[in-house]
C-alpha positions in Angstrom: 39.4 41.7 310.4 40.0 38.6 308.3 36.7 36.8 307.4 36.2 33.4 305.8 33.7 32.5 303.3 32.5 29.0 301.9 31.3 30.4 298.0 29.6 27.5 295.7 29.0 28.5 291.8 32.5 29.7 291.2 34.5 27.7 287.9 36.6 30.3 286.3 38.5 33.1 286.4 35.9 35.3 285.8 34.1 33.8 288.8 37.0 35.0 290.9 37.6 38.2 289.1 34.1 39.0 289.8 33.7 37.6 293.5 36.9 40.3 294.0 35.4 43.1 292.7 32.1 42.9 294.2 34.2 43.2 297.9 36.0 45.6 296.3 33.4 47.8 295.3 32.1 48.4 299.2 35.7 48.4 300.5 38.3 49.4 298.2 40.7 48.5 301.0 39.8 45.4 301.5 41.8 42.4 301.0 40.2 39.3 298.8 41.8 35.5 298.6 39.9 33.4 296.5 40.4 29.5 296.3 38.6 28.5 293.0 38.7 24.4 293.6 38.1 24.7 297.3 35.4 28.2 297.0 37.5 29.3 299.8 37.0 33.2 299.9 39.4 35.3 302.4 38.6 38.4 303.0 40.1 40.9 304.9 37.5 44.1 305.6 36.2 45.3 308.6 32.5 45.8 307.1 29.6 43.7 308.7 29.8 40.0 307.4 26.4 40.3 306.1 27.4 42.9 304.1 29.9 41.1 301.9 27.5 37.8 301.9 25.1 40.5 300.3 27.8 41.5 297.6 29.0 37.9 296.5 25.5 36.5 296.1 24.1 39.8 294.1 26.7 38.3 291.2 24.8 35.4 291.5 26.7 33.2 294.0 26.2 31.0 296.7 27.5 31.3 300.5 27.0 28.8 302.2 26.8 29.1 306.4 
C-alpha cells in the first residue's frame, strides 16, 4: 500500500539516507521515495501509518498531518 508523507527537518543526504532506513528497519520490504526540496516521503509498506510516522520522527523529524 503506497503511503504519502509531508517530513519537515530534512536538508541533506544524510537526512534522506536516514529517513530510508528508519522505514527500512520495520519493513525491509518496503519501498521509500524521498523528495528532499519538497519533504515528499513515498512509501510503499503495508504496516500501520502510525507506525512509520513513529520511525521518521524517532530520528528526529517532523510529519506533518
Amino acid at each position: 500500500m503506497q503511503q504519502e508523507f509531508k517530513v519537515q527537518g530534512m536538508t541533506c543526504g544524510h537526512c534522506v539516507k536516514a529517513v530510508t532506513q528508519a522505514v527500512q528497519l520495520l519493513d525491509n520490504a518496503s519501498a521509500v521515495s524521498v523528495e528532499l526540496e519538497s519533504g515528499k516521503v513515498v512509501i510503499n509498506s503495508d504496516l500501520p501509518r502510525e507506525r512509520l510516522v513513529e520511525a521518521i520522527r524517532e530520528e528526529g523529524y517532523t510529519v506533518v498531518t
